[in-house]
C-alpha positions in Angstrom: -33.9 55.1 7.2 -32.8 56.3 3.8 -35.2 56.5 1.0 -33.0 53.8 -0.9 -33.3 51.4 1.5 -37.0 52.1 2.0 -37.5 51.4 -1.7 -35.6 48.6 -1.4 -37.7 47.3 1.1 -40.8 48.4 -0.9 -39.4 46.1 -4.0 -39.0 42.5 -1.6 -42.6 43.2 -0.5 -43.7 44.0 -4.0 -41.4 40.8 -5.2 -42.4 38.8 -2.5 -46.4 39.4 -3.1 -45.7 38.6 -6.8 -44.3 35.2 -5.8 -46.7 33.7 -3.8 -49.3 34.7 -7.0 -46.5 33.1 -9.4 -46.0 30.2 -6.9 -49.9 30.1 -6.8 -51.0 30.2 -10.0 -49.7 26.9 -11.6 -50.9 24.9 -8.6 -54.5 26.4 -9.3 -54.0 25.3 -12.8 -53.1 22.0 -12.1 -55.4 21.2 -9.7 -58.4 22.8 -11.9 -57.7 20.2 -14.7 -56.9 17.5 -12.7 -60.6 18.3 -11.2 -61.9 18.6 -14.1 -60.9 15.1 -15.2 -62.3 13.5 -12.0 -65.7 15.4 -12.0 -66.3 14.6 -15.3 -66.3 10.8 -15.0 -69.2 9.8 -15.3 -69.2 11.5 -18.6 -65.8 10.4 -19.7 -66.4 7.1 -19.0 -69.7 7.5 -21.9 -67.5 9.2 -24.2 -63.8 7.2 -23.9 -65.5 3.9 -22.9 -69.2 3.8 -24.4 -68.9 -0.7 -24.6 -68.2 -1.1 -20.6 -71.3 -1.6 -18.5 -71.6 1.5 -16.3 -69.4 0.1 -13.3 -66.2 -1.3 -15.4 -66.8 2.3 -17.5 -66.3 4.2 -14.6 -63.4 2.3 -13.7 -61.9 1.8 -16.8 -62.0 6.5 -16.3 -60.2 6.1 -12.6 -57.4 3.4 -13.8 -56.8 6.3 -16.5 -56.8 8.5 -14.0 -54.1 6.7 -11.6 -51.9 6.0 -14.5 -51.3 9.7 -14.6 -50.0 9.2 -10.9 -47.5 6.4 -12.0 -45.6 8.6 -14.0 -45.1 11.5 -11.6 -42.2 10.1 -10.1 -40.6 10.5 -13.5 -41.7 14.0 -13.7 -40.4 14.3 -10.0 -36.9 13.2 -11.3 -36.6 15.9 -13.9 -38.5 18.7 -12.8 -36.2 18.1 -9.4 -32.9 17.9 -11.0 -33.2 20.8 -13.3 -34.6 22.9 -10.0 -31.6 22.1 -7.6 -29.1 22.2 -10.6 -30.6 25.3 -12.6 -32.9 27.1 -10.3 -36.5 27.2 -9.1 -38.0 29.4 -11.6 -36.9 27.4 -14.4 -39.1 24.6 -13.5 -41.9 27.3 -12.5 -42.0 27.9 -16.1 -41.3 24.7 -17.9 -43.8 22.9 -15.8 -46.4 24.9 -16.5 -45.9 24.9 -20.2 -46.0 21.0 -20.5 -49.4 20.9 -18.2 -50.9 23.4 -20.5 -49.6 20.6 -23.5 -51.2 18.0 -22.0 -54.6 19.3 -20.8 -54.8 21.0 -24.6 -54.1 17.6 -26.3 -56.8 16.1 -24.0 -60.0 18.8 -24.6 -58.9 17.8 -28.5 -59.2 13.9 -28.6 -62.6 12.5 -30.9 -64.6 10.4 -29.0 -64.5 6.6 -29.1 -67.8 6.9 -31.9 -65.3 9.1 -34.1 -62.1 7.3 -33.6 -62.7 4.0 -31.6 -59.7 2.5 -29.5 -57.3 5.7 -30.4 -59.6 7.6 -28.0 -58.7 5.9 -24.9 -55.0 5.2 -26.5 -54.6 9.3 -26.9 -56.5 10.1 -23.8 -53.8 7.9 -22.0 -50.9 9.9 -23.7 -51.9 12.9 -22.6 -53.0 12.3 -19.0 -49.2 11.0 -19.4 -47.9 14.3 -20.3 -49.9 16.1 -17.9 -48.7 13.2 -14.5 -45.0 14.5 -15.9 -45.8 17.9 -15.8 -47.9 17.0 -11.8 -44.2 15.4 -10.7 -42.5 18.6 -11.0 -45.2 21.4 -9.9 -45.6 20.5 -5.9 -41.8 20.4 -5.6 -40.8 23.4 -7.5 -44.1 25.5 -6.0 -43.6 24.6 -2.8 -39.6 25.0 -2.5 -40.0 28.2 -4.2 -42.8 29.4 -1.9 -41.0 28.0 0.9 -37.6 30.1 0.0 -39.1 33.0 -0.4 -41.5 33.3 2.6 -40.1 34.8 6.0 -38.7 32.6 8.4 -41.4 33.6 11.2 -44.4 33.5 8.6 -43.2 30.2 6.8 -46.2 28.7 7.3 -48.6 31.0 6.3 -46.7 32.0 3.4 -46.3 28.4 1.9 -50.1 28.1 2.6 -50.8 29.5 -0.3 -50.0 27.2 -2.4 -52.6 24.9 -1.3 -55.2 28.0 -1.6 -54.3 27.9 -5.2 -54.9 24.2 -5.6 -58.4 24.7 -3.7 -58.9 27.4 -5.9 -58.9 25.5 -8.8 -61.2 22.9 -7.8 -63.4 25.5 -6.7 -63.2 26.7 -10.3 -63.8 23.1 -11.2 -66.5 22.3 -9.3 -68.2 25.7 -10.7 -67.6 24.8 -14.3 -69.0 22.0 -13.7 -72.1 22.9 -12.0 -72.3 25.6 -14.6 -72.0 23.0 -17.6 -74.7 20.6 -16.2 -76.9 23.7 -15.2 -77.1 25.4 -18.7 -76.1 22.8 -21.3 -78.7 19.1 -21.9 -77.0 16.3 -21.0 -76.3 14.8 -25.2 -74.7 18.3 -25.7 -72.7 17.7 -22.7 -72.1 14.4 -23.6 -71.4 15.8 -27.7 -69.0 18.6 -27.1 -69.8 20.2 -23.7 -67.2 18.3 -21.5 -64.1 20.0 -23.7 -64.9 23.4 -22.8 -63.3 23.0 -19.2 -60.2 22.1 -20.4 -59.8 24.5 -23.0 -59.8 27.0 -20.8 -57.0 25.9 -18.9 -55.1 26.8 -21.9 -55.3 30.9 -21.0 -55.4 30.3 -17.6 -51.4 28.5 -18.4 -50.5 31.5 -20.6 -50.9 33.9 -17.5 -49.5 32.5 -15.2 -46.5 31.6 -17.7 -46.4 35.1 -17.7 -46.2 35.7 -14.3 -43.8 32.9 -13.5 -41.1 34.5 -16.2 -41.5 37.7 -13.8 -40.0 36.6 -11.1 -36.4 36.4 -9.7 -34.7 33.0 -8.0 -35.1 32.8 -4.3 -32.0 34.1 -2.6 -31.4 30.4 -0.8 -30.7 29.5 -4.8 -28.7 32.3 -5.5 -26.6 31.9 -2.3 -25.4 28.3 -3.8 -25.0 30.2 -6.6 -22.5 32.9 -5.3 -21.2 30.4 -3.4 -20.8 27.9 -6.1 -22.8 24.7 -4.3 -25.2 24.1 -6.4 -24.8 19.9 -6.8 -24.3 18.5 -10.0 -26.3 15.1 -9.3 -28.9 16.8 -6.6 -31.3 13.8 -7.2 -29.0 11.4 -6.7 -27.4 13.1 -3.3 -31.4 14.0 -2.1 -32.0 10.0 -2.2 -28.0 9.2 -0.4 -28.0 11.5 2.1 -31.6 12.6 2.6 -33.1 9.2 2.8 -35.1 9.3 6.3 -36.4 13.0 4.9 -38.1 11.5 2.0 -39.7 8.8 3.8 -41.5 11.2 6.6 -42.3 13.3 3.4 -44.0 10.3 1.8 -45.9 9.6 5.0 -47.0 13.4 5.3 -48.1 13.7 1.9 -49.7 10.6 1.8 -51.8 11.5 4.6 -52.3 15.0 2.6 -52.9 13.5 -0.5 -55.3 10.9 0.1 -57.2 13.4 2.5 -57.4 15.3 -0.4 -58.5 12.8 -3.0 -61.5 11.4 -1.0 -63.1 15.2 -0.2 -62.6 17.5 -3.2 -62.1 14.5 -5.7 -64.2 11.3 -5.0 -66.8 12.7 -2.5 -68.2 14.0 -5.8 -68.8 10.9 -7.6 -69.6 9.0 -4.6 -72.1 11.6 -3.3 -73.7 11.4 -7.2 -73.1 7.1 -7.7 -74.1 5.5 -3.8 -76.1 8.9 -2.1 -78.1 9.3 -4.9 -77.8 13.0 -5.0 -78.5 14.7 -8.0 -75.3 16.1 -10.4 -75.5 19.9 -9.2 -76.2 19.0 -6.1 -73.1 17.3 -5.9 -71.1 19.7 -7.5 -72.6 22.4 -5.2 -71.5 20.6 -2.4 -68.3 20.2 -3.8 -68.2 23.8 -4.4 -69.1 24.7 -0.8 -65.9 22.0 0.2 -63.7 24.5 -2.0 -65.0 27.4 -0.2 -64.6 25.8 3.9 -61.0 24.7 2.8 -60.0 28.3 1.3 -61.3 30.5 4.3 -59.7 27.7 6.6 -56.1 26.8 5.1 -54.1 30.3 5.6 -55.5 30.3 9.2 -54.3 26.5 10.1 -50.6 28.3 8.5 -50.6 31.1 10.5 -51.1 28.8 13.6 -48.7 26.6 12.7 -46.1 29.8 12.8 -47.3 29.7 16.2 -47.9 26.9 18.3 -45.5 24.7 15.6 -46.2 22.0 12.8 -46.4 19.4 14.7 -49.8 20.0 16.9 -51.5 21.4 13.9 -51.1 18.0 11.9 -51.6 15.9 14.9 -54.9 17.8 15.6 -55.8 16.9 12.0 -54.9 13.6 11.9 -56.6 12.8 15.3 -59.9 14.4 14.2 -59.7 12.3 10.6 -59.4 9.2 12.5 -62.5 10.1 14.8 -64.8 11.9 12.4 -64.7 9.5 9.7 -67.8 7.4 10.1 -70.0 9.7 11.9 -69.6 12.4 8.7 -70.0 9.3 6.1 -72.4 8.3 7.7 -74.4 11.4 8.2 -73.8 12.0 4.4 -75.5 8.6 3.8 -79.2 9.9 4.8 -78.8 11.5 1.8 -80.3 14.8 3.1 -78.9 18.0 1.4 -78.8 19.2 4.4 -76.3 16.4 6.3 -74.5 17.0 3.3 -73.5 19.7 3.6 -72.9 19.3 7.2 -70.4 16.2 6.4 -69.0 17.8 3.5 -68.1 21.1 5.3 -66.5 19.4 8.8 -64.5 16.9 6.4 -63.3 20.0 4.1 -62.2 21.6 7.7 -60.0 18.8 8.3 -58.7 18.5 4.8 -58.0 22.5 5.1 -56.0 22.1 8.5 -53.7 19.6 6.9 -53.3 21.9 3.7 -52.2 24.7 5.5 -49.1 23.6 7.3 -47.8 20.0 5.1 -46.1 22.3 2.6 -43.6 24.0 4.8 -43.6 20.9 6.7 -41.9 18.8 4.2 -40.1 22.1 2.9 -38.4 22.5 6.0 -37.0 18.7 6.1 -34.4 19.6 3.3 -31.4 21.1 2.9 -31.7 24.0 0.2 -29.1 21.6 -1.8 -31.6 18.9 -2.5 -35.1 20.6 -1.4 -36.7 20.7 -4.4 -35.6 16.9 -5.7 -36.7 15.3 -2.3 -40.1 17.2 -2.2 -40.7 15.9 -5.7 -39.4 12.3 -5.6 -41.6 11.7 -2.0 -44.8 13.8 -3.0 -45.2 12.0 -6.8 -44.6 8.4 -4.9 -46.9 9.0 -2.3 -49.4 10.5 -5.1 -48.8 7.7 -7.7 -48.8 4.8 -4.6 -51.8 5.6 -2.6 -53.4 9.1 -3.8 -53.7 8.0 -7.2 -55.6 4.5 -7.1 -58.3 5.9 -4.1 -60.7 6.5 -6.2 -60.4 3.1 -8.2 -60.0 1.2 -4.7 -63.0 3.0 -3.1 -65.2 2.5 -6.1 -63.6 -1.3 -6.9 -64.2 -2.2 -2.8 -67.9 -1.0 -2.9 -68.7 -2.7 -5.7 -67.2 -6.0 -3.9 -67.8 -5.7 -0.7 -71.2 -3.9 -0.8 -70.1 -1.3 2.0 -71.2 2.4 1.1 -68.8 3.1 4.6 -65.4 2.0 2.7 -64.3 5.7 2.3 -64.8 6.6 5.9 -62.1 3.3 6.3 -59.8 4.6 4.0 -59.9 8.0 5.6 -59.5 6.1 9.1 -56.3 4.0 7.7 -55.1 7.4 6.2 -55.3 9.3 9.7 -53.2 6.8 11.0 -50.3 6.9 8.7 -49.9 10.9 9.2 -50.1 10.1 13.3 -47.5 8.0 13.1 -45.8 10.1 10.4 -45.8 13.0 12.4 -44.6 11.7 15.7 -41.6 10.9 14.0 -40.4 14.3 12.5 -38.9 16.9 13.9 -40.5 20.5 15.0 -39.2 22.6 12.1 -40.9 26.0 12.8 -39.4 28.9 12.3 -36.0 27.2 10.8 -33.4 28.6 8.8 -33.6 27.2 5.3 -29.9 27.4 4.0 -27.9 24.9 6.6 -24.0 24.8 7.0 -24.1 21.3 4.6 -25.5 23.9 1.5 -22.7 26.2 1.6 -19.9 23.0 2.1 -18.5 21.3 -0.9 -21.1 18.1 -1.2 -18.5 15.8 -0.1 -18.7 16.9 3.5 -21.4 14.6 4.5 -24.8 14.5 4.9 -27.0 17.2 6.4 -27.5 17.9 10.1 -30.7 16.7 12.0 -32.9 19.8 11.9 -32.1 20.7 15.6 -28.5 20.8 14.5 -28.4 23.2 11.8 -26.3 25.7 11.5 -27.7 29.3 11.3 -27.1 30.2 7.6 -25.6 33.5 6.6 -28.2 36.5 6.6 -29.9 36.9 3.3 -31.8 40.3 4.1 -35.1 38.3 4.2 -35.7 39.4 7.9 -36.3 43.0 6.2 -39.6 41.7 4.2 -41.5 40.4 7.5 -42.8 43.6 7.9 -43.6 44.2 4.0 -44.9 40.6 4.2 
């Protein structure tokens, strides 16, 4: 082997390293606002909503909370066109700037005592800005993640998008516990709860920085050279890639309210009906983070495996099972059992995590990938995902039931069986199918077990590098 092509090979490893941190890196962002936010509601509710009893407070916190989920799908809608028509890492970068907006705007707004109704008014505008900026992130991480990962380790590649997410609620959940550890609760209350999110604001520059460093994937630039690249990608994704988006909304449905109920909710519901103390919960919380993170490449690299499929059915099966017994383990209100429940729940949220992103990535055509994985995720986030934490604490307060999660979870586990049964095995696919290099016209995409080999982009060379 020459010593050109050997450095060539040495630059995809090197490029390919650099995406999955770039890919990575907004997700952790993201996620360690959007945290932030949820772990913090108690407080919030005292700063933004000081007249509500302590029940309507905390929901008036979780309605403002879900009204950043009804506007992803219009973030999904932008953030997806301008990545099918103009390229994945133009949305890495945009997206990330407008989060970093947002999350600034928030860690700025006076109290309710300073300003009186224009805090909750501005607090809603920028958890607006910041659901935007959430409807294009998922779909331009994980389609670029997804293009730029080998073939054979698909899975594990695009696992790491979800690491990052993790990651930043285990930054979160530190923050957190580090706030209510070192700072009284009326300096907390005063100034302490805008120090989280200003430092998102850094934490956005970098990996700005690092997103502008990297190259398209070479599934994009093929429709490039090729000169496919649709002009209406969001409108053809919802045409021709119908059935794909509704699996895709099943699946991350399943994901997403998975998700919600362990690293988000658990937290306030270990604090509000357990009775734990505030960093014990947030330790917990913390040792959720950690389970997930040493779990979720492993469930990926199975998934390259055995398949997607029997990974996610595992998951789901053990959700549907598990649910009451861990809830109500948790419920003795032990540390001890709850660390126990938290930990076997965080297992199953990390199994789902590591193999739903190239999942759903797979399901697309390179044409439309990256406008179908954002229209299904932000529905299935703004229809179900977003509103858990409202229902949950709205149902206990009406019903009386500290086991309503542990339904929710049960009702949730159902949807991704049936979900799942219905997809396609995808493993191991090629990504750029005979409809991406036809003019648009030709029809809709082939079923995945009738795709087309696409034409060899050199990425079997960074496996090894990989």
């Amino acid at each position: 082997m020459t010593s050109a092509v050997l450095a060539d090979e040495r630059a995809m490893g090197k490029g390919l390293r650099t995406s999955v941190v770039a890919g990575s890196i907004g997700v952790l962002v993201h996620w360690f606002d959007w945290a932030v936010y949820a772990y913090m509601a108690t407080t919030m509710a005292k700063v933004f909503f000081p007249e509500e009893d302590g029940t309507a407070s905390l929901l008036s916190v979780f309605a403002v909370f879900a009204i950043a989920f009804f506007v992803r799908p219009i973030g999904s809608v932008i953030f997806g066109f301008l990545g099918d028509r103009f390229g994945r890492r133009t949305t890495l970068s945009l997206v990330i700037v407008v989060m970093a907006a947002g999350t600034l705007m928030l860690a700025l707004i006076p109290g309710h005592q300073t300003i009186g109704i224009w805090a909750p008014i501005l607090l809603i505008v920028a958890r607006v800005i910041q659901g935007i900026a959430a409807g294009g992130e998922f779909g331009s991480a994980a389609t670029f993640l997804a293009e730029y990962s080998p073939a054979r380790r698909r899975g594990m590649g695009t696992s790491w998008l979800e690491v990052g997410s993790v990651l930043g609620f285990l930054l979160a959940s530190f923050v957190v516990w580090l706030l209510h550890a070192t700072l009284a609760d009326d300096t907390i209350l005063a100034w302490g709860w805008r120090l989280p999110f200003l430092i998102t604001v850094p934490l956005a520059l970098i990996g700005l920085f690092i997103r502008l460093r990297v190259e398209d994937t070479l599934e994009y630039r093929a429709l490039e050279e090729q000169n496919t690249v649709p002009a209406s990608p969001v409108t053809e994704a919802v045409r021709r890639n119908g059935l794909q988006i509704l699996q895709t909304i099943g699946i991350e449905t399943f994901m997403n309210c998975t998700f919600y109920v362990v690293l988000v909710y658990l937290l306030t519901y270990q604090e509000e009906i357990v009775a734990l103390p505030a960093d014990d919960a947030a330790l917990l919380s913390t040792i959720a983070s950690l389970v997930a993170i040493a779990l979720i490449p492993l469930s990926g690299m199975v998934s390259d495996r055995v398949g997607r499929k029997p990974v996610l059915l595992t998951a789901a099966v053990l959700l549907i099972v598990a649910a009451i017994p861990l809830f109500a383990l948790m419920r003795t209100g032990t540390m001890s059992a709850g660390f126990v429940a938290t930990a076997l729940l965080a297992a199953i949220l990390a199994i789902i995590l590591g193999t739903h992103s190239s999942t759903v990535a797979e399901l697309f055509p390179t044409r439309t990938r990256q406008s179908g994985l954002s229209i299904a995720y932000s529905l299935a986030s703004a229809l179900f995902a977003g509103t858990l934490p409202y229902i949950n604490t709205w149902l206990i307060d009406l019903t009386g039931s500290e086991m309503v999660p542990a339904y929710t979870l049960i009702v949730v586990g159902l949807v991704g069986l049936v979900t799942i049964l219905t997809i396609p095995e995808t493993r191991g696919i090629d990504l750029l199918h005979e409809s991406d290099l036809a003019p648009a016209a030709a029809g809709a995409s082939a079923p995945s077990s009738q795709r087309e080999s696409r034409p060899a982009t050199g990425r079997e060379s960074e496996v090894e590098a990989w």
